[in-house]
C-alpha positions as CSV (number, residue, x, y, z in Angstrom):
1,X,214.0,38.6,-14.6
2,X,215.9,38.1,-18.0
3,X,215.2,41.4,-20.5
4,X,214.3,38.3,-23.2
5,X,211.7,37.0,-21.0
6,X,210.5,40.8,-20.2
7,X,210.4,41.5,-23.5
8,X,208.5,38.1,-24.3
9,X,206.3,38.4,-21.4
10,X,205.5,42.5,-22.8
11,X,204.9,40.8,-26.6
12,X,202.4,38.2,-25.4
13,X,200.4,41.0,-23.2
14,X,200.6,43.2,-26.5
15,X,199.3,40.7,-28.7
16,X,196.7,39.2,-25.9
17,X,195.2,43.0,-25.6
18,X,195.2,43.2,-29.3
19,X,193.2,40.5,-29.8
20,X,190.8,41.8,-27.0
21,X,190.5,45.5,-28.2
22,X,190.3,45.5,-31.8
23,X,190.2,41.7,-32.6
24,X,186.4,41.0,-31.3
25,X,188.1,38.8,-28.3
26,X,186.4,41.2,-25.5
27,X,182.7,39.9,-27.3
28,X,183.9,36.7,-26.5
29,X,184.4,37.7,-22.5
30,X,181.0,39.0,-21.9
31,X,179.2,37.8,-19.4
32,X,180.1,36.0,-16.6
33,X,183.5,35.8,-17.9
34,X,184.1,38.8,-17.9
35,X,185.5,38.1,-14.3
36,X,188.8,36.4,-15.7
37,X,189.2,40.0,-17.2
38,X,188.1,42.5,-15.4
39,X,188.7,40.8,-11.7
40,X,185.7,42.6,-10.6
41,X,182.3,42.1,-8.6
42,X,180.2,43.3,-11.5
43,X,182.0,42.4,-14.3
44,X,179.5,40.3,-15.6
45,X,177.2,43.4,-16.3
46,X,180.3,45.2,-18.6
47,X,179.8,45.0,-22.4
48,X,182.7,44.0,-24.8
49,X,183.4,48.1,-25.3
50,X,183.9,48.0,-21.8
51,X,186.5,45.4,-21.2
52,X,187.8,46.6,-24.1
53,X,188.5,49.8,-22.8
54,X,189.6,48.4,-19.6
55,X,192.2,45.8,-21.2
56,X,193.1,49.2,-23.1
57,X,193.7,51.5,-19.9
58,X,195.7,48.2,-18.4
59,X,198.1,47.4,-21.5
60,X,199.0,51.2,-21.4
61,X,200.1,51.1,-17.7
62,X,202.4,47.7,-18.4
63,X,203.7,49.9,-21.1
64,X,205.2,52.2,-18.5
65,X,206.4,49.4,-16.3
66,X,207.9,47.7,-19.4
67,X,209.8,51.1,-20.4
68,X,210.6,51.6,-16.8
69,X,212.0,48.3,-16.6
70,X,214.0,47.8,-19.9
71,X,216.3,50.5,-18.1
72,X,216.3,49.5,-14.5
73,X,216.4,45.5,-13.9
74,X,215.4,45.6,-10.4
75,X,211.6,46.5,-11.0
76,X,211.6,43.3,-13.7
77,X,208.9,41.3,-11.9
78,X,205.9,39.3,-13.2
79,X,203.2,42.2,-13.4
80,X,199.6,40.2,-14.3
């Protein structure tokens, strides 16, 4: 994968997570879909501090990958 489009791709998850954590987006994903967040059989019962948390834990472990893979092209692969 092109580093622009990694770093592009990295941006938009940044932003995307942003929006979820701190701009009110994860009150918007309560409920039943919750599931396009969270991928999980009970999402529907987490509540917006939850998936919060969760889209939190996630955008820190594409962080890695993104560091990781600014430095070595070969693990440069779509990673949601």
């Amino acid at each position: 994968m092109h580093l622009g489009l990694w770093v592009a791709l990295w941006i938009a998850n940044t932003v995307f997570t942003y929006w979820l954590v701190w701009g009110g987006g994860s009150e918007r994903f309560q409920g039943w879909r919750a599931w396009l967040i969270v991928d999980w059989l009970f999402a529907h019962r987490w509540n917006a501090g939850q998936i919060g948390l969760y889209a939190l834990i996630c955008w820190v472990g594409h962080t890695l990958w993104f560091a990781v893979g600014l430095f070595v092209p070969g693990v440069r692969l779509p990673y949601w």
